[in-house]
N, C-alpha and C positions, 0 to 999 in steps of 0.2 A: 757600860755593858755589864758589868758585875752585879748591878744590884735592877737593872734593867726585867719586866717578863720578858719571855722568849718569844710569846704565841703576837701577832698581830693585835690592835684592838678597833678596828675598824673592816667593811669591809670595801671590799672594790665597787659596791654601788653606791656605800655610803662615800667614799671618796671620792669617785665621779661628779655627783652633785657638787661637792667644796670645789673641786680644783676645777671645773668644765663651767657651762655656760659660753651665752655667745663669747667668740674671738673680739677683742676688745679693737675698738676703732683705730686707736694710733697706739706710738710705740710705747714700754714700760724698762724702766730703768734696770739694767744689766742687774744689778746689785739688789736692786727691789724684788726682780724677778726669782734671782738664787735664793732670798731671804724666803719668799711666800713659798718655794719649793722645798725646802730643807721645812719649815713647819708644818705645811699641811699632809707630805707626803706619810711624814715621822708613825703617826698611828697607822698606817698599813706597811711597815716595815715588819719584816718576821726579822728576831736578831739572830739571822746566821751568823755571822761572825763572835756569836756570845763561845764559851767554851763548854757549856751547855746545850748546848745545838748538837741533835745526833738524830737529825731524819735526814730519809735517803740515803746519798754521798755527798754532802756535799760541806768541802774545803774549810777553811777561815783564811785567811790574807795576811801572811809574814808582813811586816811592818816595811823591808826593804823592796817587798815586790808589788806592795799597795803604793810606795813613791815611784816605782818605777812606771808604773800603770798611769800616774798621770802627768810622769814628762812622756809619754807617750802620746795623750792628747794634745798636749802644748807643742810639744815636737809637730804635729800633726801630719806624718810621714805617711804616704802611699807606696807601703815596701811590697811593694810587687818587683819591680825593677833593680836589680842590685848596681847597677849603674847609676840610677837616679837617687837613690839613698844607700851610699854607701857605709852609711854608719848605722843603722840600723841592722841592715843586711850582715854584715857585719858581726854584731852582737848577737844575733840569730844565728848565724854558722857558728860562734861559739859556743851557744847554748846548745844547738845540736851535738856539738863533737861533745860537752859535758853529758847531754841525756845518753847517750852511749856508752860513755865510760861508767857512769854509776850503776847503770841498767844490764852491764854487761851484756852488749849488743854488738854487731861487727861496727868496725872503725867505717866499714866502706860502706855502709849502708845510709842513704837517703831519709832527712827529716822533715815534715811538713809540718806547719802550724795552724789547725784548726780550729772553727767555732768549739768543738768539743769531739766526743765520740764517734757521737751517730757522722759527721762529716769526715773523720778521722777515717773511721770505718768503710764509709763510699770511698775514700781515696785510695786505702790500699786495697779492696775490693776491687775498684776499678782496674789495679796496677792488673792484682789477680788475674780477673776478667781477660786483660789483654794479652797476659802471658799465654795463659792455658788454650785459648782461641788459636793466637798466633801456633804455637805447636802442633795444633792440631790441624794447622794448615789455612784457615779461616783468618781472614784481613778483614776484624770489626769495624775498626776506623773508614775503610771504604764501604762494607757491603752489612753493618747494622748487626742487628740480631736474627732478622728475619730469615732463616732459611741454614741458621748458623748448625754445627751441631749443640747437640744440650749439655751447657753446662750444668753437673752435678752439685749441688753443696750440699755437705752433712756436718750438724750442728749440735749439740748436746741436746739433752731436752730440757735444762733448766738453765741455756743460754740465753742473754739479756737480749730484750724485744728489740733493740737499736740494731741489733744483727741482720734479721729480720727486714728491717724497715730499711735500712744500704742495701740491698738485695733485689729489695722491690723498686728503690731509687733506680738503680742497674738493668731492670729489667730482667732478674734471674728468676724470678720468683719463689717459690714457698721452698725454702727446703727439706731436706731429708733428715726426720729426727733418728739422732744416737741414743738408744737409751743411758740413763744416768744411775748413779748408787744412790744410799741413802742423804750422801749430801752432796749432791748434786752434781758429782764430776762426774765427766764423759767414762763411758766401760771401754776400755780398748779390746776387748774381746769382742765385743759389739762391734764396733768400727771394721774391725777385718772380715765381718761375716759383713759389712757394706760394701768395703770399696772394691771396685770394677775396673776396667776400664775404659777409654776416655777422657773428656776435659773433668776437673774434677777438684773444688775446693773444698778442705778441710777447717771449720773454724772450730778453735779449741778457745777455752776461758780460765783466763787467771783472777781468780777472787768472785766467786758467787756472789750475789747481791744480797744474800740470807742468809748462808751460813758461811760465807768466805773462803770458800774450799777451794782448790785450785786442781783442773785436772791434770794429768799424767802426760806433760807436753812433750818428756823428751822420747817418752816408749810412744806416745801418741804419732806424735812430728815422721820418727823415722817407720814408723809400717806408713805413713800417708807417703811418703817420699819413695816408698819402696811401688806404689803405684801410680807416680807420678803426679801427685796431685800438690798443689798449692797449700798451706799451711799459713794460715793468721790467725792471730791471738789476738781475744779482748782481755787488756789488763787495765782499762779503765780508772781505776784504782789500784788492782792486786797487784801489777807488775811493777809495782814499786816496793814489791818484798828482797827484788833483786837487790836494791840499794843496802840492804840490812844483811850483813854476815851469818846472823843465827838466824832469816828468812829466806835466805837465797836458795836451801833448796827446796822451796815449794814449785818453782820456776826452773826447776834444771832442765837442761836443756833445751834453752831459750834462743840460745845465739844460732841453732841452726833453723829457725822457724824461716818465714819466706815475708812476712809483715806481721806487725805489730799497733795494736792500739791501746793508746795512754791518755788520762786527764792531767792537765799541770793544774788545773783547778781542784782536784780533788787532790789527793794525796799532798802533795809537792805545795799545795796552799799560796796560787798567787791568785789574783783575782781572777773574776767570770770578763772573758769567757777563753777558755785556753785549750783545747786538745791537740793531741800528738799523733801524728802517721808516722810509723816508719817502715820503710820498703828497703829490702837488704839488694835489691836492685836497681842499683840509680838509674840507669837508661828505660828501663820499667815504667817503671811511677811517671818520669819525664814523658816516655810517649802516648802515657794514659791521659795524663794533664797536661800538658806543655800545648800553647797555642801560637803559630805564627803571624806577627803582623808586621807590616813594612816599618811602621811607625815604633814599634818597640825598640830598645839597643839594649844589647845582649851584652854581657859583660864576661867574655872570656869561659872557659871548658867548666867553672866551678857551677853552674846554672844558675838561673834566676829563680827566687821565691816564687812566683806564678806558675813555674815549674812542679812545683811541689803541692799543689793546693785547689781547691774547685776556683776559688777567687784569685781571679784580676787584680782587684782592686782592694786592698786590705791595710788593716791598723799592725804595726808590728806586736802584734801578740806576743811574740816570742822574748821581747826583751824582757817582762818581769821574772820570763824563764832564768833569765841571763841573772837576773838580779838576785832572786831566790836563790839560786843556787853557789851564786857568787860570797853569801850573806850566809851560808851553812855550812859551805867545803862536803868533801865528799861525808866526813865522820858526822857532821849534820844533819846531814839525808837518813844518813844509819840511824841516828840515835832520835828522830823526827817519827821513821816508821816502828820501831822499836817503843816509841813511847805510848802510837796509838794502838797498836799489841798487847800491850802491855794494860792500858787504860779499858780493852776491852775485855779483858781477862778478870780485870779487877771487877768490873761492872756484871758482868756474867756473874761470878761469885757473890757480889753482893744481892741479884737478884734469887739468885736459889736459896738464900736464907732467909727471903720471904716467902710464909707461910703460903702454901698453896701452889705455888709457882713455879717453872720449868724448864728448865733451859736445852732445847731442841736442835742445837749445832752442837757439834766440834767446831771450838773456839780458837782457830787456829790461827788466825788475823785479827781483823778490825770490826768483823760482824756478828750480833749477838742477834737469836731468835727466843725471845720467851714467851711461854702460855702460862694460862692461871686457870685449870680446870676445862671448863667448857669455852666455846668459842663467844657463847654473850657473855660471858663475865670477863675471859679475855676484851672484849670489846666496850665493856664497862669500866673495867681498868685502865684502859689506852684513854678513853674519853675525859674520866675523872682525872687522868695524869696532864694533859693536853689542856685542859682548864685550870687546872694547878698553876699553869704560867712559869714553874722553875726551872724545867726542860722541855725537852720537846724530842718526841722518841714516835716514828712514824708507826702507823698500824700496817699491818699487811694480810697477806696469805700464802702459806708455804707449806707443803705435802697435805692439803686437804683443810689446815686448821687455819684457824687465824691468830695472829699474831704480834705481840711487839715486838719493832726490830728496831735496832740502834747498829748508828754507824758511827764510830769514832775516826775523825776525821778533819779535827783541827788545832792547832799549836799551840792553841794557847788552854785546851783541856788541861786541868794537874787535878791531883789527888781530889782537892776541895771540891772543884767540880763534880766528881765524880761521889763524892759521898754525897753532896746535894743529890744530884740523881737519884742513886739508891733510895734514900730517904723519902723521895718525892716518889718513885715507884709506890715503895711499903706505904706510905698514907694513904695511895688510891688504891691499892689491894685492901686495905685492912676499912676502907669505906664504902669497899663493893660487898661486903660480907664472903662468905667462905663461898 
């Protein structure tokens, strides 16, 4: 991985041909089979797990929560049931009452283990959904949406599209944009010239996707609460500044929100695919998701995993939680988020002492946005970086311009890393001309 490019060197039509054609007549040898995968697959691998890897958000994989991932398949446990696997179920209630304690969230609040966000997000959405109906007198579980009254949501305006897209899952539709500041947290002066009343969700966002800013959750939380309304956070990534002593108050006033969403792939670094619900009301979340069947056995008042989740039927995600976090203790988690803080800081500064260049956040986390002039040379720079092969730093678009945006967001980033970067930056700026 160290001396590896970052970028893919094939693509998906080109490796269709290699690995496709007809399905072959009889069977091929287990071993044969792993062998011709592990080769052919190798040239369309991007190396996210490189420490050089900073598009998007996305993670690298602690070494103890990459073994735990796959006595998970060997395990091959259908922890849905806490009765029928009581050892996974198990190391899952553990890791929840750990995501709690780091997160500083209530102890009594409900943990679910998602594909990722955007399911994360439908799940305490949904809990939402059933609260704010239920109050307002309306039984969705019996009688739909159809005829309900309207649920409100009001959303930042540079709240992530997966918001949006659980919303739509739900049947809520489009909601109600807040306007934002210059880096993109929600205006609470804004918010109070919205809310009404009525059914009424608030979703508020910890860590921008561009500049990493975190809005004003706990002056936010308490005027939504002052009208009754629902309150969930996407912290995706960001609410894992709570874990960090000199980051926790980006987040303050976090323990009185009403749900929360978390990646353990992202931040926390176990493998794909891992997100986190949590619903600070467990009877909530339970009657939002919870299905009866005769067939199922219930295992006593702590509830069952299915309880907590769109799926039935699921791998325990939750143990490389277990493992990760087991493999860092709490001053790990700190000094984990602290370091990608710290490494994005670095990275920032090293790009503003490239000639021409600009660094367009407050660098307050893990997200750096730089321009270089105009938006085609910006985009000339992002390309000649991106074909460089020594990192991999996604392009975007953010307040009108376009963009390179780097996420730091993996364990095994250091220093080295990050001057490579820089370095690789400065070569593709100073090959695009001024």
């Amino acid at each position: 991985m160290p001396d590896r490019p970052v970028p893919p060197r094939a693509t998906a039509d080109e490796l269709r041909e290699v690995l496709g054609g007809p399905l072959p007549d009889g069977p091929t040898a287990p071993a044969e089979v792993v062998d011709l995968l592990a080769e052919l697959a190798e040239p369309g691998l991007m190396a996210m797990p490189s420490g050089r890897f900073f598009g998007w958000v996305i993670g690298g994989t602690l070494p103890a929560a990459l073994a735990a991932d796959w006595l998970v398949s060997a395990w091959d446990q259908n922890t849905g049931m806490r009765y029928a696997t009581p050892g996974t179920a198990a190391l899952e209630e553990v890791a929840a009452g750990w995501i709690l304690e780091v997160l500083g969230l209530p102890a009594t609040a409900d943990v679910g283990f998602t594909t990722g966000a955007t399911m994360a997000h439908f799940t305490a959405l949904a809990a939402a959904r059933q609260q704010v109906l239920t109050a307002a007198g309306w039984d969705v579980d019996r009688l739909g949406l159809t005829g309900a009254p309207r649920v409100r949501v009001l959303v930042g305006r540079e709240r992530h599209e997966t918001v949006d897209l659980a919303l739509r899952y739900l049947g809520l539709g489009a909601p109600e944009v807040v306007p934002s500041d210059g880096q993109g947290r929600l205006r609470v002066d804004a918010l109070g010239d919205l809310l009404g009343e009525g059914p009424a969700i608030v979703c508020l966002q910890a860590g921008n996707v561009h500049s990493g800013a975190f809005d004003p959750v706990g002056a936010a939380t308490a005027l939504a609460h002052e009208h009754g309304a629902w309150v969930h956070v996407d912290g995706a990534f960001g609410l894992w500044a709570a874990a960090s002593p000199g980051l926790a108050h980006l987040v303050e006033g976090r323990s009185a929100v009403d749900s929360w969403t978390t990646d353990a792939h992202k931040t926390l670094n176990v493998p794909y695919d891992c997100g986190i619900a949590v619903v600070a009301r467990p009877r909530v979340l339970r009657d939002a998701m919870g299905v009866h069947a005769s067939y199922l056995v219930h295992d006593g008042g702590v509830g069952d995993p299915f309880e907590r989740v769109p799926e039935l039927s699921r791998r325990a995600r939750g143990v490389p939680v277990w493992a990760a976090l087991r493999s860092l203790g709490r001053s790990g988690v700190a000094d984990l988020v602290d370091g990608f803080a710290g490494h994005a800081r670095a990275i920032a500064a090293g790009i503003a002492a490239v000639p021409g260049a600009e660094i367009l956040n407050d660098v307050v986390f893990t997200q750096v946005c730089a321009a270089f002039g105009t938006d085609g040379r910006t985009r000339a720079v992002t390309a000649r970086l991106l074909a460089d092969g020594v990192t991999w730093m996604s392009g975007s678009r953010w307040h009108d311009r376009d963009v390179l945006r780097v996420s730091v967001s993996n364990w095994s980033t250091d220093t080295a890393d990050v001057a490579a970067a820089v370095d690789a930056v400065r070569r593709a700026a100073g090959a695009t001309g001024p």
